[in-house]
C-alpha positions as CSV (number, residue, x, y, z in Angstrom):
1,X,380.3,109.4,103.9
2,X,379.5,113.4,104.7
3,X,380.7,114.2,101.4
4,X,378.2,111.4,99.6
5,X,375.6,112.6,102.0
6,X,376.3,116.4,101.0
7,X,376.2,115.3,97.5
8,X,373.0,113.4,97.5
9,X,371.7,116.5,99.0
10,X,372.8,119.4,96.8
11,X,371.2,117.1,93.9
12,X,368.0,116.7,95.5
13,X,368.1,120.4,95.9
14,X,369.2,121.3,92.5
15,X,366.2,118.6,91.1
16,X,363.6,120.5,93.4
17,X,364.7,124.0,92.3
18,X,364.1,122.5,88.3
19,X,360.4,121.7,89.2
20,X,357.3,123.6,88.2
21,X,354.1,124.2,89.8
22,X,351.6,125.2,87.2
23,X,347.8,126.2,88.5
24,X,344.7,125.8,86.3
25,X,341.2,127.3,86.9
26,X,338.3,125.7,85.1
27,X,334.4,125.9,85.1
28,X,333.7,122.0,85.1
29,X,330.9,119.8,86.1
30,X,329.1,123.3,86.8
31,X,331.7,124.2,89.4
32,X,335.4,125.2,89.9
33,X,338.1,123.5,89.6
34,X,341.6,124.5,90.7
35,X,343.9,122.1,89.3
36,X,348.0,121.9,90.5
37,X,350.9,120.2,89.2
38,X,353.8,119.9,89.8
39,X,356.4,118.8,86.6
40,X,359.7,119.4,85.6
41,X,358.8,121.6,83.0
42,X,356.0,124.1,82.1
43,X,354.6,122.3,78.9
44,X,354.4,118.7,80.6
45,X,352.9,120.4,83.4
46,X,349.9,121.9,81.2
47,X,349.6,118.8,79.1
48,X,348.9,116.7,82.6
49,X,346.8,119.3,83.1
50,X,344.8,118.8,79.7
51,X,344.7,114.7,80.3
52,X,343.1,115.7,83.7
53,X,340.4,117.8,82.5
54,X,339.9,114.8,80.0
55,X,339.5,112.3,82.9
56,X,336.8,115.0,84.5
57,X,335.0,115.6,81.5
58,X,334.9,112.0,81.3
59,X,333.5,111.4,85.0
60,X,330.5,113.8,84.5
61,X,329.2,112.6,81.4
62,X,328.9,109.5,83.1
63,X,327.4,110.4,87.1
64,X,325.5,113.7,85.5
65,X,321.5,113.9,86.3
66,X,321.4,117.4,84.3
67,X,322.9,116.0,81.0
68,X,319.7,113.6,79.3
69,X,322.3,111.1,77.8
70,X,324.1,109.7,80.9
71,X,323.1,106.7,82.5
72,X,322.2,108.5,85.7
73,X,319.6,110.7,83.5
74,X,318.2,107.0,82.1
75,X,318.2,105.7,85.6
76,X,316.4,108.6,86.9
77,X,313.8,108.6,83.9
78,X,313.0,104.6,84.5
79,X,312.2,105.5,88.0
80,X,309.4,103.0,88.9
81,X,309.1,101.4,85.2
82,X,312.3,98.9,85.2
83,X,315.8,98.8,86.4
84,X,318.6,100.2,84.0
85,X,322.0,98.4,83.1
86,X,325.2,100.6,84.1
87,X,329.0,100.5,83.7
88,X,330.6,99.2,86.6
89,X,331.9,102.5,88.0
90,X,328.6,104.3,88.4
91,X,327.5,101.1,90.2
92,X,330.2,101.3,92.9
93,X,329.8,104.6,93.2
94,X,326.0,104.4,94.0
95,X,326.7,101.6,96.1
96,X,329.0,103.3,98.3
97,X,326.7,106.2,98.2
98,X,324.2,103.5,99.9
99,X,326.7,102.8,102.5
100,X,327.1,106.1,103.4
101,X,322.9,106.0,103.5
102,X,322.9,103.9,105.7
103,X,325.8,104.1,108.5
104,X,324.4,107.6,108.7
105,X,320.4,106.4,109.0
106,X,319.5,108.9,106.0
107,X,321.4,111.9,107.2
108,X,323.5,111.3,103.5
109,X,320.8,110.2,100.9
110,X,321.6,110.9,97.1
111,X,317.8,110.5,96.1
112,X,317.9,113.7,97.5
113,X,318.0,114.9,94.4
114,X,313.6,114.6,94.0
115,X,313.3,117.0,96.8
116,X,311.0,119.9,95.6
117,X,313.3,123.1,95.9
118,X,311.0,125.1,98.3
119,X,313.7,126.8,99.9
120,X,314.9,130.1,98.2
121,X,318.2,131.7,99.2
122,X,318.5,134.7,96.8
123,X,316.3,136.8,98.8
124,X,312.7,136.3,97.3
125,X,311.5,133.7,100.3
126,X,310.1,136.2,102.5
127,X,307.5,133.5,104.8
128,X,308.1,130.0,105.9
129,X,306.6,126.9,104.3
130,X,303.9,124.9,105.5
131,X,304.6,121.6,107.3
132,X,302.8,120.1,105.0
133,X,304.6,121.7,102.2
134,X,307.6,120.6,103.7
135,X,306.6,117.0,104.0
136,X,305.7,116.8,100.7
137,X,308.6,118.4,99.6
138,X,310.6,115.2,100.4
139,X,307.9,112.4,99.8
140,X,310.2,110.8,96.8
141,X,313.3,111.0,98.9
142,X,314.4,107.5,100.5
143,X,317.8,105.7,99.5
144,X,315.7,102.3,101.1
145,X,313.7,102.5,97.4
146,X,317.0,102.7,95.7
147,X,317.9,99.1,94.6
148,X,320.9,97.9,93.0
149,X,321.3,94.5,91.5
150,X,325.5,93.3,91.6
151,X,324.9,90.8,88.9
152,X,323.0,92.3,85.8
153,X,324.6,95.7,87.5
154,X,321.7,97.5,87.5
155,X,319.6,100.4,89.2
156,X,316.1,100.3,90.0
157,X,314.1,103.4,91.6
158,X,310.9,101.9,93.0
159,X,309.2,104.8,92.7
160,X,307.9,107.2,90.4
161,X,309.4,110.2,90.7
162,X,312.5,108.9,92.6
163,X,315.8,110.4,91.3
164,X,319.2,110.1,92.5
165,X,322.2,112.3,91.4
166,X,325.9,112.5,93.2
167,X,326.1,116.4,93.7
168,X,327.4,115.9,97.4
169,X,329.9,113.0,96.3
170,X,330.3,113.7,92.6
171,X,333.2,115.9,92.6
172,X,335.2,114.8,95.5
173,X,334.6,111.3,92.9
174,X,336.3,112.9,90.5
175,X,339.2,114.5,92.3
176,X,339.9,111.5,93.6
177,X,339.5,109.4,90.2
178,X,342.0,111.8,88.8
179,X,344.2,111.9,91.3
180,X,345.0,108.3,91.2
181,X,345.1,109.3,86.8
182,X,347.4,111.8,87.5
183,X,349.4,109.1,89.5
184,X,349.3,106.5,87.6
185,X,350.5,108.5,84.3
186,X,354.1,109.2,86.5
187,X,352.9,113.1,88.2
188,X,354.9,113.3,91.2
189,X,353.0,115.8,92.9
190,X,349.9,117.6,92.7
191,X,346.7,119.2,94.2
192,X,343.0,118.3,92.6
193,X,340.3,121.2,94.1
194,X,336.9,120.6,93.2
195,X,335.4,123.2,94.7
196,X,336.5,122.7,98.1
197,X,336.8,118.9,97.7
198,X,340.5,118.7,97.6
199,X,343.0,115.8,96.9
200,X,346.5,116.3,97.2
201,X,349.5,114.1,96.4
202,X,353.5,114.1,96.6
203,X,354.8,117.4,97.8
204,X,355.6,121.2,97.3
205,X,359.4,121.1,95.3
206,X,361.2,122.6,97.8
207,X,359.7,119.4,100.0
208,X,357.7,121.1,102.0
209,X,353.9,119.1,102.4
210,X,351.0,121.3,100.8
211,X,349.6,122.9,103.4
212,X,345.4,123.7,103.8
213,X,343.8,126.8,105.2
214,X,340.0,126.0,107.2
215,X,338.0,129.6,107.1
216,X,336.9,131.1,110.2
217,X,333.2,130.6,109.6
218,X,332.0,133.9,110.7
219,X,335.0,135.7,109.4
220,X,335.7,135.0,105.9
221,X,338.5,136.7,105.4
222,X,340.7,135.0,108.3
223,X,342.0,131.3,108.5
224,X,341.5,130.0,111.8
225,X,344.1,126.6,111.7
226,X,346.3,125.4,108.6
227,X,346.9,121.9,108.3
228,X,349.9,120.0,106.0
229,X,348.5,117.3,104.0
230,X,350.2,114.0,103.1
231,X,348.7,112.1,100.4
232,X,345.0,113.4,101.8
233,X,342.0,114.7,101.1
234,X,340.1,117.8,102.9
235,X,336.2,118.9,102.5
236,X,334.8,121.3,104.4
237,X,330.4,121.2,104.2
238,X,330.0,124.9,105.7
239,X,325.9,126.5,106.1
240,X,327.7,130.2,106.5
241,X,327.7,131.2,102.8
242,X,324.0,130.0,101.8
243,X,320.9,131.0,104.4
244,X,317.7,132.5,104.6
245,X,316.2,134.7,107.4
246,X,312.6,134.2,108.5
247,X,311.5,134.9,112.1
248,X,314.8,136.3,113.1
249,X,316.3,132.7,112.8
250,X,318.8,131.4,110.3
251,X,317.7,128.7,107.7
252,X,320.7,127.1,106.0
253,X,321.1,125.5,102.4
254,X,322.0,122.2,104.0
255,X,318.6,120.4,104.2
256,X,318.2,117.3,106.1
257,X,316.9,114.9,103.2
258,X,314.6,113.3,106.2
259,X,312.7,116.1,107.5
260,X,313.4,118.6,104.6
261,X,313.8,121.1,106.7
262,X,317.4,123.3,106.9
263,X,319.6,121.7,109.2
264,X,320.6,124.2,112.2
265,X,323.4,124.0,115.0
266,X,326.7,123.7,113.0
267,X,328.4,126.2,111.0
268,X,330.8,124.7,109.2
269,X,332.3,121.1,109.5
270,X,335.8,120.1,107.7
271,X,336.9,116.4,107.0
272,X,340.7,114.7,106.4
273,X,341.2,111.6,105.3
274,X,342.5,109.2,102.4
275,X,339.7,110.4,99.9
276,X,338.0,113.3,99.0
277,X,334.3,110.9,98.3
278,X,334.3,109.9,101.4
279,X,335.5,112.8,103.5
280,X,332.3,114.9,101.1
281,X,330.2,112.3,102.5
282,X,331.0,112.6,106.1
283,X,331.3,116.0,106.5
284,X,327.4,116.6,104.5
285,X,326.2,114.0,106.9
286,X,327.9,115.0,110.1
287,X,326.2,118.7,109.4
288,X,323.2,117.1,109.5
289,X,323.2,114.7,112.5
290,X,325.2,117.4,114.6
291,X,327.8,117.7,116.8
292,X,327.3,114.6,119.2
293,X,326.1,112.0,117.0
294,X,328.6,113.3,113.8
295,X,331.8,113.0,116.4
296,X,330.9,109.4,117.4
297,X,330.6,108.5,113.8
298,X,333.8,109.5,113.0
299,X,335.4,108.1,115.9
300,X,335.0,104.6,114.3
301,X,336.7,105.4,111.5
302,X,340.3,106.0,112.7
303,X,341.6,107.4,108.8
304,X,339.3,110.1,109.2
305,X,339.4,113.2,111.2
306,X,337.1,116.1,111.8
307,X,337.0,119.8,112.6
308,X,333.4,121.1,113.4
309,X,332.5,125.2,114.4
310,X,329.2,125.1,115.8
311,X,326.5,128.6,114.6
312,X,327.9,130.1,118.1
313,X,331.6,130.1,116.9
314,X,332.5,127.2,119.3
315,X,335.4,124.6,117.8
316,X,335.4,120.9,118.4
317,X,337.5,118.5,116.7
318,X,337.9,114.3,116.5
319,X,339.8,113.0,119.5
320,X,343.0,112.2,116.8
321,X,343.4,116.0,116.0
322,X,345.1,118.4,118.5
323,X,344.0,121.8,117.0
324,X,346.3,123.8,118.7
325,X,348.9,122.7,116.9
326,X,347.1,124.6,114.0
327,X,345.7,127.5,115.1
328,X,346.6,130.8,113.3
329,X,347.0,133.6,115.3
């Protein structure tokens, strides 16, 4: 039985040695997208790689609110006139948007998207906005006015004005939705980074899991913990990168859709779990609530876990992570 076990080994070895890991980087639904695969030859890899961009083509001319002919573009221009008809997998996705709405009391809204853009961060806000500029500035945001009938399958805004568009779910969506593609058309192994909102599958070919670097907040150019994923998902929602200065205090580009003002206290806050749409969810809404409230929210959702690094450099995690096992030195 050595022998066969030896065997069994050496072919594994040989099979893993054969494999390919080919790396694509595309501008797609108006960000990057890093796409992995991992194939038993170069050309199968790239043609996975072409039905993938496909499947995310696909996604975005249906969830879109800057192209005019998708159904979220016709939901969002009926806003307050009648509900609109949809395909079945924009209504589950806005649903579970909802879901998120409301487990998080507003902190995740995607109406967000009617929030007047008063906050600059390319240099040219020099003064801070009224309050009463910032209470307008959210006055057609509230996922409450967002109303979804299962049976015709439609979407009603109340409102005039209203809009709703998936830019903080919409590509961890589609990494997800092509991950399970990708699956589901025989690729073994793979990695799908929308910008951050990652989805891995399978394994490296020598075996080995694919591993994820989280970036030291206020140093860039270090990793501060590297974690192996297995068949997960990782986001990170970070304020570090996008900020204005007013007063000498720092105004982030992570508004909170209730208040509309810049949320404040966290840095950056990182999310593992089974998918990339929910962990994009969680970690946008835990940035918002904070520290306390966002680690008792995750805390009831045993599949997920959370690293957050508060604007003083401080690291707290969700009781199911020991980061020590992870730090980088």
């Amino acid at each position: 039985m050595k022998g066969l076990l030896t065997f069994i080994l050496t072919i594994v070895a040989i099979a893993a040695q054969c494999q390919t890991v080919r790396q694509r980087t595309l501008m797609l639904m108006g960000s990057r997208f890093d796409i992995t695969i991992v194939a038993n030859e170069a050309a199968e890899a790239e043609a996975y790689i072409d039905t993938a961009v496909a499947e995310i083509t696909r996604i975005e001319n249906l969830i879109s609110e800057w192209r005019p002919q998708t159904q979220v573009s016709e939901v969002n221009r009926n806003a307050g006139i009648a509900p609109v008809k949809v395909d079945k997998e924009l209504f589950e996705l806005t649903e579970r948007a909802l879901y998120f709405s409301k487990i998080t009391d507003g902190a995740f809204d995607i109406s967000f998207a009617a929030m007047d853009k008063i906050w600059k961060f390319d240099g040219s806000m020099t003064e801070m906005p009224s309050p009463e500029t910032v209470k307008k500035s959210v006055q057609n945001v509230g996922y409450k006015d967002i109303i979804l009938d299962k049976q015709h399958s439609t979407i009603f805004l109340k409102r005039v004005g209203m809009k709703i568009g998936f830019g903080s779910i919409g590509k961890g969506y589609a990494a997800d939705k092509t991950r399970d593609f990708l699956i589901a058309k025989g690729v073994k192994a793979g990695i799908v980074n929308a910008s951050g909102d990652m989805n891995t599958w399978g394994t490296q070919p020598d075996g080995k899991p694919w591993m994820v670097g989280i970036t030291n907040p206020l140093n860039k150019n270090k990793v501060f913990a590297a974690f192996p994923l297995r068949e997960s998902a990782v986001v990170t929602s970070g304020s570090y990168e996008k900020y204005v200065m007013l007063n000498g205090k720092r105004y982030t580009h992570i508004i909170n859709p209730v208040t509309g003002y810049p949320v404040t206290g966290l840095c950056s806050v990182t999310v593992m779990g089974p998918s990339a749409e929910m962990a994009n969810g969680f970690s946008t809404a835990i940035m918002v609530l904070g520290k306390d409230v966002g680690l008792n929210l995750i805390s009831q959702f045993p599949a997920l876990s959370c690293v957050i690094v508060t604007d003083g450099g401080k690291i707290f995690t969700s009781k199911n992570i020991d980061i020590k096992k992870y730090r980088q030195k």
